[in-house]
FIKEMAR-931656 format. One record per residue (C-alpha): residue number from 0; residue in one letter; y negated, x negated, z negated. Coordinates in nm, 4 decimals. Example, Ala and Ser with C-alpha at 12.3 -4.5 7.8 and 13.67 -1.06 7.14 Angstrom:
<kolmis>
[0,A,[0.4500,-1.2300,-0.7800]] [1,S,[0.1060,-1.3670,-0.7140]] 
</kolmis>
This chain:
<kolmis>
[0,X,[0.0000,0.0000,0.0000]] [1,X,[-0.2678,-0.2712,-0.0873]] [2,X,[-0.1586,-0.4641,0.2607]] [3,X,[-0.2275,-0.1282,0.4144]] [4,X,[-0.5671,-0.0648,0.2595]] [5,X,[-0.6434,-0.4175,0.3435]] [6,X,[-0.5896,-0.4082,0.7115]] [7,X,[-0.7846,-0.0549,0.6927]] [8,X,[-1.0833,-0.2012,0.5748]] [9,X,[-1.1021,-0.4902,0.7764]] [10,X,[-1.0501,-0.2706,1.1022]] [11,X,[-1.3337,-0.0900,0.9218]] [12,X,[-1.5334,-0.3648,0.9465]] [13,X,[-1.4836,-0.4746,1.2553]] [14,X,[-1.5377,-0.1350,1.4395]] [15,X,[-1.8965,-0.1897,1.4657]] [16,X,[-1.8874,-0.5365,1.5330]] [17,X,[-1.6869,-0.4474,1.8115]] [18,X,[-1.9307,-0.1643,1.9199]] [19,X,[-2.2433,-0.4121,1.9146]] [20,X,[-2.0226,-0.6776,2.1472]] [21,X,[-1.9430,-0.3776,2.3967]] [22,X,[-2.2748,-0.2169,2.4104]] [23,X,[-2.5377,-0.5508,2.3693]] [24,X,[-2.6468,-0.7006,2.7167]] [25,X,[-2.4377,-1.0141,2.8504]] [26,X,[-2.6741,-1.2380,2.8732]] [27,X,[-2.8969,-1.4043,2.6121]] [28,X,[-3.1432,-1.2421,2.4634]] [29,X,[-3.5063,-1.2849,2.3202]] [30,X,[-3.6820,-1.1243,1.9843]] [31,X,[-4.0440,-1.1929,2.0454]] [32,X,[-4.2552,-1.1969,1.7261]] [33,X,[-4.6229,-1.1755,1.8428]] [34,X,[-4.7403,-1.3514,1.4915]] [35,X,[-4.6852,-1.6719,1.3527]] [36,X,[-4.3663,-1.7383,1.1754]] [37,X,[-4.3297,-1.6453,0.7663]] [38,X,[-4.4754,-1.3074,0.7657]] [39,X,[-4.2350,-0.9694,0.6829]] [40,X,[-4.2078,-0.8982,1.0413]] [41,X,[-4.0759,-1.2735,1.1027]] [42,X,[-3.8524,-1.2689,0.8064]] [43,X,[-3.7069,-0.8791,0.9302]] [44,X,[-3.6883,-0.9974,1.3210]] [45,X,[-3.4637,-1.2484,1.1987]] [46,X,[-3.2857,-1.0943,0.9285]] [47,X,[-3.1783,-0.8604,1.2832]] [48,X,[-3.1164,-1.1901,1.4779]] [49,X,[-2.8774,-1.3910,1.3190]] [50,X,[-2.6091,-1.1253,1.2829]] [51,X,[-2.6728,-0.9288,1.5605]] [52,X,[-2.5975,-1.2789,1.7580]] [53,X,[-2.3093,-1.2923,1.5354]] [54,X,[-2.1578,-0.9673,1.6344]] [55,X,[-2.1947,-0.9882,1.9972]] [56,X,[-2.1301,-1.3040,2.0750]] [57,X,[-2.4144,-1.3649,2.2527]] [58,X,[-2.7332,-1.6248,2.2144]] [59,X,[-3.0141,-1.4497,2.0247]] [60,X,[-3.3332,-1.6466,1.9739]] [61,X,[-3.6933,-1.5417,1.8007]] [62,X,[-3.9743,-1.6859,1.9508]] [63,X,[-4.3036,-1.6490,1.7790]] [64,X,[-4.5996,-1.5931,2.0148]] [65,X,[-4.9183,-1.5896,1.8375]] [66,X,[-5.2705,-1.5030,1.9176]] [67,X,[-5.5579,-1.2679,1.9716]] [68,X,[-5.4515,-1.0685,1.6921]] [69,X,[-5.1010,-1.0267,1.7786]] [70,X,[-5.2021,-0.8965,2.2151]] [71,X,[-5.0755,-1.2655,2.3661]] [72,X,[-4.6893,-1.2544,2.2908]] [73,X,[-4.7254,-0.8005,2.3471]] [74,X,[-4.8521,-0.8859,2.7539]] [75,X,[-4.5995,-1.1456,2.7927]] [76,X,[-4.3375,-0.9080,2.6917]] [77,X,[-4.4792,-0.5754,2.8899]] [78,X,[-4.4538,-0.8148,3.1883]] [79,X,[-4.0892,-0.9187,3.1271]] [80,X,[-3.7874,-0.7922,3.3378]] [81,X,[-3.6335,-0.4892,3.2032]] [82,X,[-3.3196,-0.6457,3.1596]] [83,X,[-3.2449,-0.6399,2.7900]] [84,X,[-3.3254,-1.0375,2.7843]] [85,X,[-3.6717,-0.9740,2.5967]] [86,X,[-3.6799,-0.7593,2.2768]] [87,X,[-4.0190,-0.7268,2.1247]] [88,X,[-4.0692,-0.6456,1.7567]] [89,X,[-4.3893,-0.5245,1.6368]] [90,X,[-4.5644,-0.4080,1.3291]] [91,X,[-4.7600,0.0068,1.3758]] [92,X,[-5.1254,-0.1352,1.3947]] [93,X,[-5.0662,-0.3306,1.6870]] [94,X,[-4.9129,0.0067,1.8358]] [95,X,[-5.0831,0.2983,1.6806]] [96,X,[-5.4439,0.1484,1.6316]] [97,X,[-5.4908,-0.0706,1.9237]] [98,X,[-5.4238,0.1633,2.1752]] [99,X,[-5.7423,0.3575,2.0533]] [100,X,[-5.9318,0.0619,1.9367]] [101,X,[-5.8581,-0.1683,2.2508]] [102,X,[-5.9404,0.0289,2.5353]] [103,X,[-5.9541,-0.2614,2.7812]] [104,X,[-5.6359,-0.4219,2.5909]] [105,X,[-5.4173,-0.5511,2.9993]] [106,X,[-5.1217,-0.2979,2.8628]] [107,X,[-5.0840,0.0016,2.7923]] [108,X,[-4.8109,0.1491,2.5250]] [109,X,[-4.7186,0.4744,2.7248]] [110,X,[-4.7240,0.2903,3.0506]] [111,X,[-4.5691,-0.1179,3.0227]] [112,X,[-4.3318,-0.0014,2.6792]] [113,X,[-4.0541,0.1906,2.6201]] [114,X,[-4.0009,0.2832,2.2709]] [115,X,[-3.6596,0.1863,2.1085]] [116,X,[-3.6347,0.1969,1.7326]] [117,X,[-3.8193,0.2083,1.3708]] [118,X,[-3.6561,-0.0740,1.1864]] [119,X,[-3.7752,-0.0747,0.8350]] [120,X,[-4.1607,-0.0080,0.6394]] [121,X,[-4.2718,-0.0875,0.2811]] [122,X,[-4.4983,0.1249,0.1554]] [123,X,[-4.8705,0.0058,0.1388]] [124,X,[-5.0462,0.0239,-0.2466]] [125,X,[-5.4035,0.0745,-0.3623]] [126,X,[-5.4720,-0.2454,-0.6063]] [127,X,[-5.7914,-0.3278,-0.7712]] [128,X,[-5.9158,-0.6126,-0.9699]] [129,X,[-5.8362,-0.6288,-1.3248]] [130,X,[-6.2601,-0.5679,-1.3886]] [131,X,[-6.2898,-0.3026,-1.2182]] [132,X,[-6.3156,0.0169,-1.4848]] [133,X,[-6.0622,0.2408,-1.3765]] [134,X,[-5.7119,0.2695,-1.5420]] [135,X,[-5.5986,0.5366,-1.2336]] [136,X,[-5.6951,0.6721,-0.9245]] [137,X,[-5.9075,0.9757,-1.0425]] [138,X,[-6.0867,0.7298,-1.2650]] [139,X,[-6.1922,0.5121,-0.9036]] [140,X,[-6.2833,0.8170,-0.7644]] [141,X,[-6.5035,0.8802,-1.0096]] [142,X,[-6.6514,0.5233,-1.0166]] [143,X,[-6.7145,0.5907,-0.6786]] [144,X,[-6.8598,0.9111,-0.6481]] [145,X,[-7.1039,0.8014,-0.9467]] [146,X,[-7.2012,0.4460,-0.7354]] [147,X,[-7.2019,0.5667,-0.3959]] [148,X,[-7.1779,0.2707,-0.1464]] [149,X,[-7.1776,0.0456,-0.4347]] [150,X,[-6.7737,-0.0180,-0.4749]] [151,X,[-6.6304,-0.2606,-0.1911]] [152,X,[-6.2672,-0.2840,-0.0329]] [153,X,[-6.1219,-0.5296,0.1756]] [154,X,[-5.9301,-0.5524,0.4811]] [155,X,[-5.7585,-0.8269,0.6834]] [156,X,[-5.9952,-0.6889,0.9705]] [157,X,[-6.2087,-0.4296,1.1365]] [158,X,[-5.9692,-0.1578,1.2678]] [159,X,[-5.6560,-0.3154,1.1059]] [160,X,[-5.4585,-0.0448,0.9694]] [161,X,[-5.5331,-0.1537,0.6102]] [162,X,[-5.9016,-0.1252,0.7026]] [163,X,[-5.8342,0.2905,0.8504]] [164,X,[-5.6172,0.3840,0.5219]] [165,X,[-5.9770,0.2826,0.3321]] [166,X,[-6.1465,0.4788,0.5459]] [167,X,[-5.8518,0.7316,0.5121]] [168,X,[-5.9029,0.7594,0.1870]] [169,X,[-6.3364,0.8270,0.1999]] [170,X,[-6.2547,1.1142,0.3826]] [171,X,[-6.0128,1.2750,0.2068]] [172,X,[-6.1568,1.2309,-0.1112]] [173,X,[-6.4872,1.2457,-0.0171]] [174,X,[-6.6238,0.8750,-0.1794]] [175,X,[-6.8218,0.6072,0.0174]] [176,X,[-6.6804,0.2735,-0.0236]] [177,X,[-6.8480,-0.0455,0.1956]] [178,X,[-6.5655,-0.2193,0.4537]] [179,X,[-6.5133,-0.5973,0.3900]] [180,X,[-6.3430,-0.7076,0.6895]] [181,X,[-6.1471,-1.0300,0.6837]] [182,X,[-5.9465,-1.3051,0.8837]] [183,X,[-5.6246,-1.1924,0.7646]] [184,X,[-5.4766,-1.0481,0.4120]] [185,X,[-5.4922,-1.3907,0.2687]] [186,X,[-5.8298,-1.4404,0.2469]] [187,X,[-5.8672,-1.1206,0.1513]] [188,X,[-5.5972,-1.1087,-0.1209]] [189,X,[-5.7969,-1.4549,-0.2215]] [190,X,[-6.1208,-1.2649,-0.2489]] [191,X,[-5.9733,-0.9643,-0.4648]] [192,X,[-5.7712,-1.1741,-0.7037]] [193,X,[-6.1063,-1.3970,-0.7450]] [194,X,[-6.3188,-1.0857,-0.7871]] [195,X,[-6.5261,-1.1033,-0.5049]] [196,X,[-6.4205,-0.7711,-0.3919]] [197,X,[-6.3059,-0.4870,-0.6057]] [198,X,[-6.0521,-0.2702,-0.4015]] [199,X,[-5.7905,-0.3306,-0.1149]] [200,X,[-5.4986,-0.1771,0.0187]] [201,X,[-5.1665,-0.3925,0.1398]] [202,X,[-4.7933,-0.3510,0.1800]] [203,X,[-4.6416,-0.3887,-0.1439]] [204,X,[-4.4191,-0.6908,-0.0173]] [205,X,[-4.7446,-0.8979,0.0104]] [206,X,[-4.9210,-0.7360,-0.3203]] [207,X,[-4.5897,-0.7342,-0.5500]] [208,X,[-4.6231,-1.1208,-0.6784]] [209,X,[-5.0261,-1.0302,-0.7974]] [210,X,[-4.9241,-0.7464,-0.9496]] [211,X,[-4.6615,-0.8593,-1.1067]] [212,X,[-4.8866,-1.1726,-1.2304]] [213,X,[-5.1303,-0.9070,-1.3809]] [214,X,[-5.4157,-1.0312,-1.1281]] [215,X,[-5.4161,-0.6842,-0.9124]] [216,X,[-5.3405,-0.3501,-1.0576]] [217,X,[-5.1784,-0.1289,-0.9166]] [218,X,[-5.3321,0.2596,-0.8600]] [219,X,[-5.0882,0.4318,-0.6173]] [220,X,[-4.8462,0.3675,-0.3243]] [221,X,[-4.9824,0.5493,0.0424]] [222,X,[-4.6292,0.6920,0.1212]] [223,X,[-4.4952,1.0398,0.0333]] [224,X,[-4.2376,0.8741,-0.2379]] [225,X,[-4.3296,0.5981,-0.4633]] [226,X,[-4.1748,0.2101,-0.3856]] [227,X,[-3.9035,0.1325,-0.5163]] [228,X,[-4.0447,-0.1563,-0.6359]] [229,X,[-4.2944,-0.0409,-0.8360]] [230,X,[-4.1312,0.3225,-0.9893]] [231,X,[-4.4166,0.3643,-1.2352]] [232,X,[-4.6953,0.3511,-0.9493]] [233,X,[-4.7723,0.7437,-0.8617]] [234,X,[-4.8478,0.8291,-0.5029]] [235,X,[-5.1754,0.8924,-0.4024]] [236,X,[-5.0414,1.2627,-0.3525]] [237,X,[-4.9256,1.2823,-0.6862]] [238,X,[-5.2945,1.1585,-0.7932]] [239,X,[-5.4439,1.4251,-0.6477]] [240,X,[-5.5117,1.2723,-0.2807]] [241,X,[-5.3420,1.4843,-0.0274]] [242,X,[-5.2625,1.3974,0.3135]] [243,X,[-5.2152,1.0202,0.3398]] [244,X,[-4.8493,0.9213,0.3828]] [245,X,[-4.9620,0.6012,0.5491]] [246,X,[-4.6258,0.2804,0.4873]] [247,X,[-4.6484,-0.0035,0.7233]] [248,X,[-4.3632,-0.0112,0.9274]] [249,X,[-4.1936,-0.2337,1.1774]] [250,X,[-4.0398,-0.1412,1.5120]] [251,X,[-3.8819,-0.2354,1.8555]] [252,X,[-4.0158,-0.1787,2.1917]] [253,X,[-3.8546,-0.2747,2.5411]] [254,X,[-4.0903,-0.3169,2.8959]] [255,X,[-4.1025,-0.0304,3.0961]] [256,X,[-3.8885,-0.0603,3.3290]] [257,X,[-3.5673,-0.1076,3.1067]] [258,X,[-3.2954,0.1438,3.2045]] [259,X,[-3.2777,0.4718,2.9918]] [260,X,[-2.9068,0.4039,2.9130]] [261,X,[-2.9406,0.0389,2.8222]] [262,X,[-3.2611,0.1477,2.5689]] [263,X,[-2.9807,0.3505,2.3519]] [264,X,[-2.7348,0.0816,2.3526]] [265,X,[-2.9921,-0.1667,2.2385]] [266,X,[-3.1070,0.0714,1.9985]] [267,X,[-2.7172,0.1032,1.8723]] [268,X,[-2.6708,-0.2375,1.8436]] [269,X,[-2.9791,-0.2882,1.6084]] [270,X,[-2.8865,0.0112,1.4273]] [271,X,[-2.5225,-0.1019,1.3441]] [272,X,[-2.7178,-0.4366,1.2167]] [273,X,[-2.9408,-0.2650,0.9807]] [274,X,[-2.6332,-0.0442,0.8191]] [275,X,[-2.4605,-0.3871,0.6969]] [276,X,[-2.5166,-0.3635,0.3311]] [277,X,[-2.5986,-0.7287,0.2993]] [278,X,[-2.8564,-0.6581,0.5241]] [279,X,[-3.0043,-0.3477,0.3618]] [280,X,[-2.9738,-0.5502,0.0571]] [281,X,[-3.1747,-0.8525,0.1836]] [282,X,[-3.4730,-0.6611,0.3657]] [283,X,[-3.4548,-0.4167,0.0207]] [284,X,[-3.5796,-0.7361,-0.1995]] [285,X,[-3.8566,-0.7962,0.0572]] [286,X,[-3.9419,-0.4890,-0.0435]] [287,X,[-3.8598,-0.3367,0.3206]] [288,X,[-3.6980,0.0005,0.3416]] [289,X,[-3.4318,-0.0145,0.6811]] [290,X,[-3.4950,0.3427,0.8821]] [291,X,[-3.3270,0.3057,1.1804]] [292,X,[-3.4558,0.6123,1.4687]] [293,X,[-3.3170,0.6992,1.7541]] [294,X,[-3.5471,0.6466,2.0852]] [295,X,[-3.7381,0.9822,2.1102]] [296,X,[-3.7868,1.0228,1.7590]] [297,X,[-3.9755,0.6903,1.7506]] [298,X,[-4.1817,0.7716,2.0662]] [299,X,[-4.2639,1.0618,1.8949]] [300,X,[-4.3506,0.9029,1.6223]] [301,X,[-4.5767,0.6806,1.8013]] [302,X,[-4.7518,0.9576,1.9819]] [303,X,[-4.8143,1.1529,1.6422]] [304,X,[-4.9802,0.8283,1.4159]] [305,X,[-5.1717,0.7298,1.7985]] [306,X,[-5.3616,1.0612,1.7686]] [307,X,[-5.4226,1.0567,1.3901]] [308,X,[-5.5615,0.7131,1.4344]] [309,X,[-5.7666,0.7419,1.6996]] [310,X,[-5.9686,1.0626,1.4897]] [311,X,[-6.0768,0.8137,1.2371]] [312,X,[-6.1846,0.5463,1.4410]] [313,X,[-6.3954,0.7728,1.6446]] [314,X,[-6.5160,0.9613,1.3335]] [315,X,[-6.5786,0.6267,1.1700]] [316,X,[-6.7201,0.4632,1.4428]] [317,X,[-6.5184,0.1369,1.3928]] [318,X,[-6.5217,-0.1090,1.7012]] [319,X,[-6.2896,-0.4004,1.7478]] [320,X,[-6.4737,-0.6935,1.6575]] 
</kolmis>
């Protein structure tokens, strides 16, 4: 009986190996990474890599591509073949935002992409610094409301998505807050931690290690359920701020002309990676949450957070720098 139950699980195992070799293209194949290497989208890209190349038995490389806020290494890939040889992986500003906020960006989303799967998000979390007065969010609010204009939040840059959950935020609550746009979420995390700026929103991934170190606290997570990682933060629903469910999330997008057919068995393959428990387990103590989606469901997606996005830049008048 044990021999038996071994041999089950191991064919258990295997099955989906054996679906990923069957249904991955036969050729090698590249994960671009439009950002330098080290960042969550790095570290999840190849968390994907190595055992997807595993699996199939075929060579699977990431190549980071860098520049102009993420739009060099996005053209090269919406010019590729669609052959299944160049995979790129992307984080929702560069997808949502830009397509509102870079008009004259040389693709286009709907035209030069095809979509092919969420991979994982963390949720983002409202921190302030330590002086700031307010124990919870409806004690900012009122800081806020009594200092109009006066209270500042950072952002690793105008229109970044970190930068339109701020200006979420002012609307729905009704608050003015002043926009302190940065070269990135270091210098910005820098600036908070040193009290230079008061407020600032950030995946919890990147936040987690201040907060933890008591130099950021923590007022509520931007998602409909609270992180994992930080169980005693409330939503910002749950504080009384409806209608932001804003995480940061991670996906993967094909060119155009890729084949309909080899999309879903591209997306399968990925999928099938990101059920493997060690794998789950590994993106879960970046503080990543895996949700796999099926094509549509992502373009749909897409097409949903593209229109939301593009009401607050045009009702906040932000311009790409």
């Amino acid at each position: 009986m044990k021999s038996l139950c071994l041999l089950f699980c191991l064919a258990a195992t295997a099955w989906p190996l054996a679906a990923q070799a069957q249904t991955w293209p036969d050729r090698p194949t590249r994960f671009v990474v439009p950002f330098p290497a080290g960042g969550v989208l790095d570290v999840l890209t190849r968390s994907v890599a190595e055992p997807l190349a595993t699996a199939t038995g075929q060579t699977v490389t990431v190549e980071n591509l860098p520049g102009a806020a993420g739009n060099i290494g996005i053209d090269k890939v919406a010019r590729a073949a669609g052959d299944g040889a160049t995979v790129l992986f992307v984080p929702q500003g560069n997808i949502t935002i830009n397509a509102t906020l870079l008009p004259q960006s040389p693709f286009k989303w709907e035209r030069d992409f095809k979509a092919v799967s969420l991979l994982a998000y963390a949720p983002n979390v409202l921190v302030v610094h330590p002086g700031v007065p307010a124990k919870n969010v409806a004690e900012l609010l009122a800081l806020a409301r009594a200092q109009p204009g006066k209270l500042n939040y950072g952002s690793p840059g105008n229109g970044s998505s970190l930068h339109l959950i701020g200006e979420l935020l002012k609307r729905e609550a009704r608050i003015d807050m002043a926009h302190v746009p940065y070269k990135g979420t270091t210098q910005a995390l820098q600036d908070i931690v040193g009290g230079q700026i008061q407020i600032m929103f950030g995946a919890v991934p990147t936040l987690l290690p201040a907060i933890q170190a008591g130099q950021l606290r923590a007022l509520a997570v931007t998602t409909a359920a609270r992180a994992p990682s930080l169980p005693d933060v409330p939503t910002l629903s749950e504080a009384g701020v409806k209608g932001i469910d804003v995480p940061s999330w991670y996906g993967v997008m094909l060119p155009a002309s890729t084949p309909d057919a080899l999309v879903v068995r591209i997306q399968g393959a990925i999928a099938g990676v990101l059920t493997q428990p060690a794998i789950t387990a590994k993106l879960r103590s970046q503080g990543l949450t895996v949700l796999a989606s099926k094509p549509d469901d992502f373009a749909a997606q897409i097409k949903r957070e593209t229109a939301t996005w593009a009401t607050v830049i045009r009702e906040a008048g932000i311009k790409a720098d």
